[in-house]
N, C-alpha and C positions, 0 to 999 in steps of 0.2 A: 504494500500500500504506500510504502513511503517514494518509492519512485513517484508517484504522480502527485507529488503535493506541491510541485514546482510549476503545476500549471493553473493553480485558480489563481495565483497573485498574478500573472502575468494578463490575464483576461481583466482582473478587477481591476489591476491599474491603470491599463488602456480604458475602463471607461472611465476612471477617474481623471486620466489626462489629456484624453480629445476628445473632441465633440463628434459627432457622428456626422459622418459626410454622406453626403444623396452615394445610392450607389449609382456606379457605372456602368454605360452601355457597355455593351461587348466590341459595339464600333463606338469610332468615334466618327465625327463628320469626315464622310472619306472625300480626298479628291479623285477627281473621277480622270479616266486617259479612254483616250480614243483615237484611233490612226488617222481620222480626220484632221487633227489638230494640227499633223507633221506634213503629211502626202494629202491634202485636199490640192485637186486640182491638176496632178502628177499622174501619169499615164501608170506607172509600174514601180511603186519601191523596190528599194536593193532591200532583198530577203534577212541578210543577217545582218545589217543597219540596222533595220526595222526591230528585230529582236532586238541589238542594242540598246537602241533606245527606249524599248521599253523596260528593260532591265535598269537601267538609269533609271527612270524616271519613279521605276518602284523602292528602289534605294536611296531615291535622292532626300535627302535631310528634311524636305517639308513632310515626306509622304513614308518613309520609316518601314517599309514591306504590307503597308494599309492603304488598299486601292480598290476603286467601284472600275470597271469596266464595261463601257456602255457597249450595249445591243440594240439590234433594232428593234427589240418588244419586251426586250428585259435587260439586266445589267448581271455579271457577274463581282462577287465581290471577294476579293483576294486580302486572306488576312493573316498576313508573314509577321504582324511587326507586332505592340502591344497595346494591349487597352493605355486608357489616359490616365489609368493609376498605375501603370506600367506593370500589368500580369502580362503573359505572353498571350495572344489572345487563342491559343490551342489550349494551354493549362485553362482558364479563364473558363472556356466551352468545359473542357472538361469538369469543372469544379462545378458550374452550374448542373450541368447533367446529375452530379453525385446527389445535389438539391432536389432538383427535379422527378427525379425516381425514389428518391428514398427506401418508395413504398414497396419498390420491387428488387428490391438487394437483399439477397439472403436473410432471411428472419436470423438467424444465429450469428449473422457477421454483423449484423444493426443492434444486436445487441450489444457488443461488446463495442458498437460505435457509442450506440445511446450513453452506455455506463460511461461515457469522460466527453460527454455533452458536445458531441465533433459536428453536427451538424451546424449547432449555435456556434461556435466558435469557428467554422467556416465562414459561415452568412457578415461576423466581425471583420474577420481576414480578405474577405473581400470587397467588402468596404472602406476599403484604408484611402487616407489619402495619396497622390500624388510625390513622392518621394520629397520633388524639392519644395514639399510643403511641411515636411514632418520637422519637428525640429529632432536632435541629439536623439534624445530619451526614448520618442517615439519610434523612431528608424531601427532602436534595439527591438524595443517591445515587437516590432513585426517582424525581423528577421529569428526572434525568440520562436513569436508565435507558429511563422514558416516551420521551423523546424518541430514545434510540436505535434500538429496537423501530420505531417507525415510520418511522424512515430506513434500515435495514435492510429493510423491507416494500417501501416505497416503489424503493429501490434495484434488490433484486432482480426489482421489477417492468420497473424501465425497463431495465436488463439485459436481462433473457426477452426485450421488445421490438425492442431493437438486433438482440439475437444472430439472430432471426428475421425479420426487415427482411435481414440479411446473407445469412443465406440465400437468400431471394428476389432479393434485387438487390446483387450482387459488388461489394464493397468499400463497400457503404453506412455503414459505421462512419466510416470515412475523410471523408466529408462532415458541413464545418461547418454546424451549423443553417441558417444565413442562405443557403446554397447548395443546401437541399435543395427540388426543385421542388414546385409544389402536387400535381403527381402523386404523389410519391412521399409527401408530407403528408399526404393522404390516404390513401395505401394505409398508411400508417403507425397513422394512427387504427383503419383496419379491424383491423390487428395485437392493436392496444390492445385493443379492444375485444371482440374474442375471446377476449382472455385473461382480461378479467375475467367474461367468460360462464364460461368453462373452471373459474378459480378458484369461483364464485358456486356452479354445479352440484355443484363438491367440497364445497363448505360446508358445502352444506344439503340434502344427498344421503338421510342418512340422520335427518334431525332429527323429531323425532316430532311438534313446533307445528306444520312445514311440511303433515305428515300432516292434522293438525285441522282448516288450510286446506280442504284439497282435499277431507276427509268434508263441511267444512261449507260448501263450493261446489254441491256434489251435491244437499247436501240445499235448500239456496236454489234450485237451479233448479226442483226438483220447487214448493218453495212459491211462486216466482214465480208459476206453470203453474197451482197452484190457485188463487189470488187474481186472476190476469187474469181465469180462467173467471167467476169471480164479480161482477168489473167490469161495469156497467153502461152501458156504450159501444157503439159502433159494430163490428160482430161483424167486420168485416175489417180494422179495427185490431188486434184481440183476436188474429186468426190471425196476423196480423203481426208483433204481439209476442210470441206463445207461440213461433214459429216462432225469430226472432232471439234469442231468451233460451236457445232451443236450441242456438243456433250460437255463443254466447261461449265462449271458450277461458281457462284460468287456466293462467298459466307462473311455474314461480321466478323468482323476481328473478334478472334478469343471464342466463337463460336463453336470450335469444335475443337473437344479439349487435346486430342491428340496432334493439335498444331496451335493448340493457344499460346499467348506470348504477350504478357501485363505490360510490356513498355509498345507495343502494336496496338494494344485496348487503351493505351492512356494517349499520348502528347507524343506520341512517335510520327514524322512525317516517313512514310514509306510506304510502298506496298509488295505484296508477296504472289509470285504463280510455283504451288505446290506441283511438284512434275509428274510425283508416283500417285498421287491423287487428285490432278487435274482440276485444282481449286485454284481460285483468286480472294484475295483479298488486299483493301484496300486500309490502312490504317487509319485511328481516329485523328491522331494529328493531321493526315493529308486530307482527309474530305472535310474536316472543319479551317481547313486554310486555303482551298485555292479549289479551281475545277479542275478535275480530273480526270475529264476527258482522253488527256495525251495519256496519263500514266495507265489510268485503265484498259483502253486500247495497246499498251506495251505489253501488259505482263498478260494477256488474251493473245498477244501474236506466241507468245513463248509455248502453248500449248499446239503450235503447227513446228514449232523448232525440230532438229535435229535429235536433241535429246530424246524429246518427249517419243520421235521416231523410231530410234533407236529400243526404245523401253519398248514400247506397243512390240514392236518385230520379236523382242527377247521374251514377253512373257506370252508373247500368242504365237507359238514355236510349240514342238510337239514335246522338245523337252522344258518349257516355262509352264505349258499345262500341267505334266507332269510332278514337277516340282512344287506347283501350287496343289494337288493333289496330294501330294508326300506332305507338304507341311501343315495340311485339315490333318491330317493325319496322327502325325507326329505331337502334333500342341493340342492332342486331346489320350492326353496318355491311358485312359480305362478302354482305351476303341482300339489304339495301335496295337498292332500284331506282329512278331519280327518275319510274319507269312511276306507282309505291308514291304518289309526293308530287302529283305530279298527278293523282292521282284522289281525292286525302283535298281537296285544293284544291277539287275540280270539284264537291264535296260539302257542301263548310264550312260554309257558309250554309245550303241546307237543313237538315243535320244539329243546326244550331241552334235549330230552331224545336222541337223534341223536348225542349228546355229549358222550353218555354212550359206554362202551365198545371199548375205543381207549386201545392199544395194542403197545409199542414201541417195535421200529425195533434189534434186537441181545440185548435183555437186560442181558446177562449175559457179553456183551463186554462194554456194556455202564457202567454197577456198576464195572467195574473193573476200568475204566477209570475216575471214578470220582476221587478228589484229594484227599477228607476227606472221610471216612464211615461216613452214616451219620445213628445215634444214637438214634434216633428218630420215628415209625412208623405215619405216616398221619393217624388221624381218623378224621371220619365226623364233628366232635365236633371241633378238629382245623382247620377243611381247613372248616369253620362255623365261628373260631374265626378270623381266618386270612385274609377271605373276608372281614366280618364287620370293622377292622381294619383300611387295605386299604381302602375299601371304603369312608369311614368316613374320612382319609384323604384327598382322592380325593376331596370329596362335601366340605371338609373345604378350599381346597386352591381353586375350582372354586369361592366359596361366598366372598373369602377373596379377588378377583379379581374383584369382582362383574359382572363373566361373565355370573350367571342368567339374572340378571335386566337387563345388558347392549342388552343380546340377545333379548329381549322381548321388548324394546320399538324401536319405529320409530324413533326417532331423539332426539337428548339428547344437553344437556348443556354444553358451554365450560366453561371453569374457568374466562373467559373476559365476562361473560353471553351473549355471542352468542349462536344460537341454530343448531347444524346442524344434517344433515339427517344421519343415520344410515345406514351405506352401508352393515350390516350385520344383518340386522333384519332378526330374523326367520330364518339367516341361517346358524347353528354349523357347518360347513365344514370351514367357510369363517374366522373363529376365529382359522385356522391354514396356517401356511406358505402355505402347498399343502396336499393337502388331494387326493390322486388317489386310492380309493378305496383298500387301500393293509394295510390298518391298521386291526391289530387281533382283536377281537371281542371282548377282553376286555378291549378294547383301551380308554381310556379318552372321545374319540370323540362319542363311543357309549353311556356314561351316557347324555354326553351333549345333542345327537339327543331323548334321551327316554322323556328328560326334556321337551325339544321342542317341540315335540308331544305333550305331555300330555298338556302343558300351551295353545298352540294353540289351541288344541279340546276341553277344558274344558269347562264348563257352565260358561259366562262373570257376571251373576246372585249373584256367590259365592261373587265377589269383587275380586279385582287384587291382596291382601294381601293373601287370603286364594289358588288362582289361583298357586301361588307359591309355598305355601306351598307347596301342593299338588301334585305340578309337582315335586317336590325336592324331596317329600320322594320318589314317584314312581319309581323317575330313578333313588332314592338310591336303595330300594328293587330290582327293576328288572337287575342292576349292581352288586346287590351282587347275584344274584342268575347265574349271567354270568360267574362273576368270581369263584363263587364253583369248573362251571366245570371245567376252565382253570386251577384252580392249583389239581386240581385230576387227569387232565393228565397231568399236570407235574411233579407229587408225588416226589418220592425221587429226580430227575434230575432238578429240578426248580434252575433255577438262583436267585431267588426273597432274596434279600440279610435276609430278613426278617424271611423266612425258613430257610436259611443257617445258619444263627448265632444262632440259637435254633436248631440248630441238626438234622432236618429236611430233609436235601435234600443238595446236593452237583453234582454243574452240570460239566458234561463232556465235554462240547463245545469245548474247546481246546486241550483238550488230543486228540478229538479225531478228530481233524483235522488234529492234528503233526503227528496223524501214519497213518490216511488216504491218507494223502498228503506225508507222505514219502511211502508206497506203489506206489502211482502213481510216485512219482520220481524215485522211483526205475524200472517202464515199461519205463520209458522217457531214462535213463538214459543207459536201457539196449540195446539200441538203437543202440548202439555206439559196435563195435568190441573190441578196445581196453582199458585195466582197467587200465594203466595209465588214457587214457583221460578222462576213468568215475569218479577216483578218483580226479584228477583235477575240473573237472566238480562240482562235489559234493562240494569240498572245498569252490570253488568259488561261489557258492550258499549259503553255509554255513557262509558270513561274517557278517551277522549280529547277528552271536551267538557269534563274537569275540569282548568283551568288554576290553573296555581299559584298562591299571593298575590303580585300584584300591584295597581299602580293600576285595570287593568282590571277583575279580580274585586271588587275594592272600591268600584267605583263604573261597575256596569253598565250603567247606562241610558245615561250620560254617556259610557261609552265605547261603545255602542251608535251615538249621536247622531255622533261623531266620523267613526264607520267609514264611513256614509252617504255623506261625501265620499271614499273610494276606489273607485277603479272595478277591481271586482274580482268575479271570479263568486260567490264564495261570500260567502253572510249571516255573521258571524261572531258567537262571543261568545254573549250573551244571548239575543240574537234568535235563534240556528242552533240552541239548545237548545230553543227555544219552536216552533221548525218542525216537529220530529222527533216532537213529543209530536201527532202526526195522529189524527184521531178511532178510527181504528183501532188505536191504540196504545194511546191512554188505556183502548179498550175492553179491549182482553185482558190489560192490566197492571192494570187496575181502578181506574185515580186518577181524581181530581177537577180538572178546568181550573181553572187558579188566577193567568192572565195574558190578559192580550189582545194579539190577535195577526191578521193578514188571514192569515185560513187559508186556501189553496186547496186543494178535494178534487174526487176523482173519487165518480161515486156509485156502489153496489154493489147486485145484484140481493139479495145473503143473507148474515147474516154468516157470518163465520168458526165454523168448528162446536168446539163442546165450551168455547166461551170463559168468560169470568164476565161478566156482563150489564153 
């Protein structure tokens, strides 16, 4: 109890020493931009001018990342910078939302808010004033209060956690950290991690930006769907990707707890395209700060990429069937059979030749889009060296976790020499947060299950010492013969940082979502009759290419030049502005090329209808 007694004088002395201020809007009076104001009158701006200066003018000292952007029937409103009592106006959304639902946030986690009075002491904290209004005294009392708010947050979360850990497994309170086993650490994070799904779903339940998302997901898929048609490719790639751009899914952040992630539910600007699960999602910091159109349309191209290719060929092969059939199997240990593991054995081999003969889709737009050439040809002998490797790491960090032993016995020792039951014997799935069958086939989880097998079905005759052995080399060997195939079809394109930095291979994932995803921006956009309001549009989409002054923005090229040595998917900076501006972009926003750049394009049978030429 005596931890928290340092927070009623800090509450009672702020009301004893300021007056209460009106609260604040979430905007403030925004200035408004419009490309009228630059190019009225002008046949064609220059393309990445034009983004300059809107990036300027969203930076520039009056206007601080707080900008209306006019439309021709609405405006879009971009809010990078901060309320006028200087919260960020992402936090700001976010803490009203925490207000605003109260009602729908976990009954057991609102308790243990209610107990230290967090919502009244929010409603204070955001009502502060203006910084250079406070005097001395004041300026403590709110950087106090900041930090209480978020240990009250923080508190009542790992609370909610314990208290429901307790539930499930009697007297788990009572165990010290350093005595709680990897099972129950795990199932501990699954607890976690639920809750901030539960929390994230309250959030942003009823938010109207979320709403914006999901109309302007709909309407992306439809323009995807027109612009493939119009692609000039190969018509069973075209079915391919009309078909897959059907089947992407868009979830709230923190929505599904086996990919939720508390700093994507709060004030994170970002967004996510899950590959083995064909999800998107858009963070709360980025749909309460800006349109999203561009970013959305990005991480939706990423589900036609290479990768995503790659995977569909690997698990829809006769041995990815197979193996998803061995692992229902396998992760339900009362149903397996070792009948089960000797026939997945008696098949391994052939089922791998079902590997052979993948084929990636427009390879001569992929190797353009790669960032580095890569310098290197894949022979049998490396991608020989390169499994053994990884592998070898792999089976070193599983023993060095001792998740062999641990999987194999029935009940194990605590460090208090209590003995308790093993809630994961026998079964590899259960030694991951969530396991829903969408892991690739050279996933961790397959060496684990090949071990498993093997140690199960073995002769108990050998001795439990050699039992292991034996199962360990196996699902070393049959792991390394898995992974052969995987990085042969992923030859030159492999992200595996291990190829990359030997010359190897240099992957295109992001190149080739920025110009996929700006073709589709470019059908969305063409939508619209009027090239002001495409250009508009476009800008307003475009603010999170507008970074703030720094060395970088001051000196782009140079830091351009810099970037080249990280290995990292994405072009950034200068260069990722100069990507985005794709022929079909310039067309329907009407600018003028005004940098040089190795453009990579697909070609198209017609353009886009109703555009400006």
């Amino acid at each position: 109890m005596r931890a928290w007694l340092f927070l009623i004088p800090t509450f009672a002395l702020l009301a004893c020493t300021s007056r209460p201020p009106p609260a604040p809007s979430v905007e403030s009076i925004l200035q408004t931009f419009s490309t009228d104001h630059f190019y009225q009158g002008q046949a064609a701006p220059q393309c990445k001018a034009m983004l300059d200066t809107y990036c300027n003018f969203l930076n520039s000292p009056g206007v601080m990342g707080n900008l209306e952007v006019k439309r021709a029937t609405s405006s879009t409103k971009v809010l990078q910078g901060d309320t006028p009592n200087q919260f960020s106006q992402v936090y700001y959304r976010y803490a009203l939302a925490k207000l605003r639902n109260r009602g729908y946030l976990p009954k057991d986690f609102v308790r243990v808010l209610d107990r230290h009075a967090y919502f009244g002491k929010l409603k204070i904290f955001l009502d502060r004033e203006p910084r250079q209004r406070m005097n001395l005294s004041e300026r403590l009392i709110f950087e106090q209060m900041d930090y209480e708010l978020g240990f009250i947050w923080q508190a009542a979360f790992n609370e909610t956690a314990v208290v429901r850990m307790d539930r499930k497994f009697v007297d788990f309170h009572k165990l010290p950290d350093k005595l709680v086993p990897v099972e129950l650490q795990l199932e501990r994070r699954r607890v976690k991690r639920e809750l901030i799904s539960e929390i994230s779903r309250a959030l942003w339940r009823n938010s109207e930006e979320w709403g914006k998302v999901e109309a302007e997901f709909v309407r992306l898929q439809k323009a995807y769907t027109r612009m493939i048609s119009r692609l000039d490719i190969d018509e069973a790639v075209k079915a391919d990707w009309t078909r897959r751009v059907g089947e992407i899914k868009l979830v709230l952040p923190g929505a599904y707890a086996a990919i939720s992630n508390e700093e994507c539910s709060t004030t994170t600007v970002n967004a996510y395209y899950y590959t083995y699960l064909n999800v998107v999602t858009i963070c709360a910091g980025d749909f309460n700060s800006e349109d999203i159109s561009q970013t959305l349309s990005h991480e939706m191209a990423h589900a036609l990429g290479i990768d995503r290719t790659q995977y569909l060929f690997e698990i829809g092969s006769d041995f990815g069937r197979r193996l998803s059939d061995f692992r229902r199997r396998i992760c339900e240990p009362k149903t397996f059979s070792c009948g089960d593991w000797a026939t997945y054995k008696a098949g391994f081999d052939k089922s791998l030749t079902s590997l052979n003969g993948y084929k990636p889709q427009l390879p001569e737009f992929q190797s353009c889009l790669k960032r580095r050439p890569a310098v290197k040809r894949l022979s049998n002998d490396d991608i020989e060296r390169f499994a053994r490797t990884l592998i070898s790491d792999r089976v070193s960090d599983l023993a060095s976790s001792d998740r062999f032993l641990r999987i194999t016995k029935p009940s194990m020792p605590l460090r208090n020499g209590k003995i308790q039951r093993n809630p994961n014997y026998m079964n590899p799935c259960s030694y991951y947060l969530w396991s829903q069958g969408e892991e690739p086939i050279d996933d961790e989880l397959t060496t684990l299950m090949y071990f498993t097998a093997e140690y199960k079905c073995s002769d108990e005759k050998l001795g439990s010492a050699q039992r292991m052995k034996n199962a360990i080399e196996l699902a070393k060997e049959m792991s390394e013969q898995v992974l052969q195939k995987s990085l042969a079809i992923e030859g030159e394109f492999s992200a595996r940082s291990l190829l990359e930095t030997e010359g190897f291979s240099s992957p295109p994932f992001e190149r080739f979502a920025d110009v996929v995803g700006s073709y589709a921006m470019a059908e969305l956009l063409s939508q619209s009759p009027d090239l002001w309001d495409r250009q508009n549009r476009f800008l307003a989409s475009s603010s999170w290419q507008c970074i703030e002054p720094s060395l970088a923005s001051q000196f782009p090229e140079e830091s351009s030049i810099e970037k080249e040595y990280i290995f990292d998917a994405h072009t950034e900076g200068d260069q990722r502005r100069k990507e985005l501006f794709s022929q079909p972009i310039r067309q329907v926003i009407g600018c003028q090329k005004d940098f040089e750049f190795k453009e990579c394009t697909l070609p198209f049978n017609a353009p886009a209808e109703g555009k400006a030429p």
